[in-house]
N, C-alpha and C positions, 0 to 999 in steps of 0.2 A: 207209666209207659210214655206219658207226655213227656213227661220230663227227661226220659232216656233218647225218647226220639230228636228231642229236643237238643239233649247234651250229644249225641250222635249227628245231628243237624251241624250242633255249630263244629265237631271235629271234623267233619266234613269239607265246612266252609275253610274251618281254618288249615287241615290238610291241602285243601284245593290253593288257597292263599299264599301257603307255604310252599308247593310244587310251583305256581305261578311264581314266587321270589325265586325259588332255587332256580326254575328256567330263564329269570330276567338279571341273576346274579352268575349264571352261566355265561348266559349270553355277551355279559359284560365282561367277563373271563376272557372268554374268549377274543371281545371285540381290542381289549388290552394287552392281549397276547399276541393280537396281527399287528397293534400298534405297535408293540414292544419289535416285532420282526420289522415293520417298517423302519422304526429308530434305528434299530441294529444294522438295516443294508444302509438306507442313508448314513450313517456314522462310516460304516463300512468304506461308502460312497465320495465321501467327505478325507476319509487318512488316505486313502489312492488316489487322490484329487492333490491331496496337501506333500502325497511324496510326490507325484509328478511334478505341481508347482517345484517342490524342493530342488528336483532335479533340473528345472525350467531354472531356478536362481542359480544353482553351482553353475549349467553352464554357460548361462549370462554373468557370473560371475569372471569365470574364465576366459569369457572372447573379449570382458570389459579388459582384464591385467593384459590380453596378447594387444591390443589394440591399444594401450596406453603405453604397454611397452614398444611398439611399434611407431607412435606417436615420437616418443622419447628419443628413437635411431633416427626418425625423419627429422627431428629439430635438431638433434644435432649435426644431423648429416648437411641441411641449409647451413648450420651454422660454418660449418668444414668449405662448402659452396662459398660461402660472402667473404668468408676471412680471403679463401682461395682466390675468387675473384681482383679482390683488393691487391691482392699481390701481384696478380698480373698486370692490374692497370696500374701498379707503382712503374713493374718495368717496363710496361711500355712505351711511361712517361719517360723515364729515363731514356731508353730507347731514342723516343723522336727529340731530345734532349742532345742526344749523342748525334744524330743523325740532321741535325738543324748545325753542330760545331760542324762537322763534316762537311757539310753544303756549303759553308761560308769558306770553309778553307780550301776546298775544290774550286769555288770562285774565284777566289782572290790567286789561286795558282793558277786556273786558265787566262784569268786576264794579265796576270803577270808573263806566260809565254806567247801569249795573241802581243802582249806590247812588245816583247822582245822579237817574235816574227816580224811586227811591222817596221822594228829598227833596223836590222837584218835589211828586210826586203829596199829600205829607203836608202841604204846605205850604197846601193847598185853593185856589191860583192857576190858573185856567185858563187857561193860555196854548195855542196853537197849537202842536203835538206833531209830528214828520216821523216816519214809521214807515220804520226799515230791516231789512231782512231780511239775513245775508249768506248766502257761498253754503252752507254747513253746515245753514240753516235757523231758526238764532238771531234772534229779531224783536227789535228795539232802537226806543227811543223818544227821540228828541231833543229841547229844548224849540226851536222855532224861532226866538227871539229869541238862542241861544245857537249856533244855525246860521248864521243870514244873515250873517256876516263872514267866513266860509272862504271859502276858492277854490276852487271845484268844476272838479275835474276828471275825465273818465270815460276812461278807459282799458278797452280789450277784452284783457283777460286771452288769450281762446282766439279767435285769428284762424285 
């Protein structure tokens, strides 16, 4: 009877032992299984994370190409700017180029009719005088027998 009580004692012990592992082999179970749920939303958590990034890069991708290509229309468009420019300020050189001959020979023609007035006037001949004005304001005196063989013609400068 010792000895049944005894072998009864230790199935006891070792049933009890064995209930205590299976509840702490449970409980491990278990604790591996919330783990396993935690992993599973953070992973979850992680590819909607990485397709949003994804979609954060396409369309940073995309405003990089509009913005390089816009880059691209603004250098050249400067470039369209400077050549253009340069070409204005050729003709313009030419311009005050044309208009510095022009100055000289409007010169050298007023004072060639201011000397022939003064001959005129020194000569004590009264002849018949045409007064011109041009547009600057310069008054010129013609003798009119030295006008009446041109051929007049008037032209409107500013239509």
């Amino acid at each position: 009877m010792t000895t049944t009580n005894a072998a009864a004692q230790e199935i006891h012990d070792f049933l009890l032992s064995s209930k205590a592992t299976a509840e702490r082999l449970e409980a491990a179970i278990t604790s591996a299984h919330a783990a396993e749920m935690e992993r599973g939303q953070a992973i979850s958590a992680i590819q909607q994370t990485a397709a949003e990034t994804h979609g954060w890069v396409n369309s940073i991708r995309a405003t990089l190409g509009n913005v390089s290509t816009q880059l691209t229309e603004l250098f050249s468009l400067t470039k369209y700017l400077e050549n253009w420019i340069r070409q204005i300020v050729e003709c313009c050189k030419a311009i005050i180029c044309q208009v510095q001959q022009n100055t000289g020979m409007l010169l050298s023609l007023h004072g060639l009719v201011k000397s022939l007035e003064m001959t005129l006037r020194r000569t004590g001949i009264d002849l018949p005088v045409l007064e011109l004005e041009n547009p600057f304001g310069v008054r010129m005196a013609l003798p009119y027998q030295l006008c009446n063989t041109w051929e007049v013609r008037i032209k409107c400068l500013y239509t």
